[in-house]
C-alpha positions as CSV (number, residue, x, y, z in Angstrom):
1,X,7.5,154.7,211.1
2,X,10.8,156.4,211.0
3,X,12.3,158.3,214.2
4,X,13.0,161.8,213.7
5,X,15.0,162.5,217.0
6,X,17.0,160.0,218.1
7,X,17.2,159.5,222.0
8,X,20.1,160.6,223.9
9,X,22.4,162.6,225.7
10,X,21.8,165.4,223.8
11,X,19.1,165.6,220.9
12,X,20.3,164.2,217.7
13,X,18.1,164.3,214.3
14,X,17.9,161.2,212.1
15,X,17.8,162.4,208.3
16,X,17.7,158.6,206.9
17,X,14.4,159.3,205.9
18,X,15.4,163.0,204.2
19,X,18.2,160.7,202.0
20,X,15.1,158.1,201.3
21,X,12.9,160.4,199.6
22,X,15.8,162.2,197.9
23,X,16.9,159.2,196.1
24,X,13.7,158.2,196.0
25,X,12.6,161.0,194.1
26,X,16.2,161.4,192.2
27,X,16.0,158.1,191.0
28,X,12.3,158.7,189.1
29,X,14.1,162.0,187.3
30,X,16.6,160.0,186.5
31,X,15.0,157.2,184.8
32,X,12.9,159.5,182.6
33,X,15.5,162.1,181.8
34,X,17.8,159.1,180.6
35,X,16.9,158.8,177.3
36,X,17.0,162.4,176.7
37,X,20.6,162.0,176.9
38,X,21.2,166.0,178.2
39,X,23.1,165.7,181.6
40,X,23.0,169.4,182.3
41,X,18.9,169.0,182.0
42,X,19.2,166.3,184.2
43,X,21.3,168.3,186.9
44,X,18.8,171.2,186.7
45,X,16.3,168.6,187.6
46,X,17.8,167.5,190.5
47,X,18.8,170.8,191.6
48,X,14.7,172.2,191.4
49,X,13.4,169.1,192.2
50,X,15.5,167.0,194.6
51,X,17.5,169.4,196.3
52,X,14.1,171.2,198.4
53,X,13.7,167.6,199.6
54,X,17.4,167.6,201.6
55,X,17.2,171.1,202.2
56,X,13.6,171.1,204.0
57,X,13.3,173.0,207.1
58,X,17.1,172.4,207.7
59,X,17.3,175.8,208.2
60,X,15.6,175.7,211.7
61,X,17.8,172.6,213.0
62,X,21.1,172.6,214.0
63,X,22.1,169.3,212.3
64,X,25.9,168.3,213.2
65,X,28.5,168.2,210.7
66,X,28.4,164.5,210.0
67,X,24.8,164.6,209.1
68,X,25.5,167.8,206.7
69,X,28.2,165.6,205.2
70,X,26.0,162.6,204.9
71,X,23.3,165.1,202.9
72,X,25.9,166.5,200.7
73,X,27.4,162.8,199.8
74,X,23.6,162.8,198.2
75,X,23.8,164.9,196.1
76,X,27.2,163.9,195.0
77,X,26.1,160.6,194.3
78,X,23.3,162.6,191.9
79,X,25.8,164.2,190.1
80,X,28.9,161.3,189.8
81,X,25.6,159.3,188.3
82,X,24.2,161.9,185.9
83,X,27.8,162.5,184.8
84,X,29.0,159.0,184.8
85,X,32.2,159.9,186.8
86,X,33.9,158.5,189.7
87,X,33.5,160.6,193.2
88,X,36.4,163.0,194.4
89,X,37.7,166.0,192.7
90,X,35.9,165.0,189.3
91,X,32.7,165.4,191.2
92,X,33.6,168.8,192.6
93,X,34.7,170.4,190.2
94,X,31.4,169.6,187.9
95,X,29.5,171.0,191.4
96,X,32.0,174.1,190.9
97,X,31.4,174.7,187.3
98,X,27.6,174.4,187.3
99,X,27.0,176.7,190.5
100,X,25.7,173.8,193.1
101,X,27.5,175.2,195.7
102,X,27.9,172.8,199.2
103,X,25.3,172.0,201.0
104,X,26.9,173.5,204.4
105,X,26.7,176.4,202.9
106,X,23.2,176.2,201.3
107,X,22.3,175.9,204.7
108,X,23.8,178.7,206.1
109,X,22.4,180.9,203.6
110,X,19.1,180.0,204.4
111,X,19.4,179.6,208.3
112,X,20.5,183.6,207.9
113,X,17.6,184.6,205.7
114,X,15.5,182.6,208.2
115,X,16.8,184.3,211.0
116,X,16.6,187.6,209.8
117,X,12.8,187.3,208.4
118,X,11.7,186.2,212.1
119,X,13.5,189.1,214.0
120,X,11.7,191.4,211.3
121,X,8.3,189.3,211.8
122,X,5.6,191.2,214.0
123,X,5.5,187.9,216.4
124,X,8.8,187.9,217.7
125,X,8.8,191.4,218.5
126,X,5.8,190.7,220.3
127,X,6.6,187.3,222.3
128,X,10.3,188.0,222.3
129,X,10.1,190.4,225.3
130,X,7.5,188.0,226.8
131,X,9.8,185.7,227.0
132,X,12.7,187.6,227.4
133,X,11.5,188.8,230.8
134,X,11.0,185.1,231.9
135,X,14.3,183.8,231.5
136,X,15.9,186.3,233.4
């Protein structure tokens, strides 16, 4: 059983098991796309197939930098495989030519869109003053 939140001073995530199933699940598409010998297949692959695995209900956490960082190296470990290049600036610039922008801001994209979609939801303009009233 893995731990989720990590005890401490403060509460820290533990996305070990978010980089397990991504390589898990990186590592199946990329031992039966091999053979088809297209690497731009094999990104699109990872980017509708393994990247919903990092990116997960991230939105809702507030992960610290490090563990963004940590995420991202994934998927540059993808990519520097796919490609058959070494990491650094050969990496980035395949991420910048087909469109996979950073995963910091993948994230904040979504946390907006996720913000924005529960101010608008019916529930939280019925709780919010509930609440609202309570902490003040």
């Amino acid at each position: 059983m893995y731990n989720y939140i990590k005890t401490n001073r403060t509460c820290v995530c533990n996305f070990d098991h978010v980089k397990a199933k991504f390589y898990r699940t990186f590592n199946c598409i990329y031992a039966k796309s091999f053979a088809a010998n297209s690497e731009l297949t094999t990104m699109e692959l990872l980017r509708s197939c393994c990247l919903p695995v990092l990116l997960y209900a991230l939105e809702s956490l507030v992960p610290r930098a490090g563990n963004i960082n940590s995420l991202n190296n994934c998927i540059n470990t993808g990519m520097a495989k796919i490609f058959c290049v070494s990491f650094g600036n050969c990496v980035d610039f395949i991420r910048q030519m087909t469109g996979l922008i950073s995963l910091r801001i993948l994230v904040a994209e979504r946390r907006s869109r996720f913000f924005s979609k529960l101010h608008q939801s019916s529930l939280f303009q019925t709780l919010f003053p509930l609440f609202y009233d309570r902490m003040f």
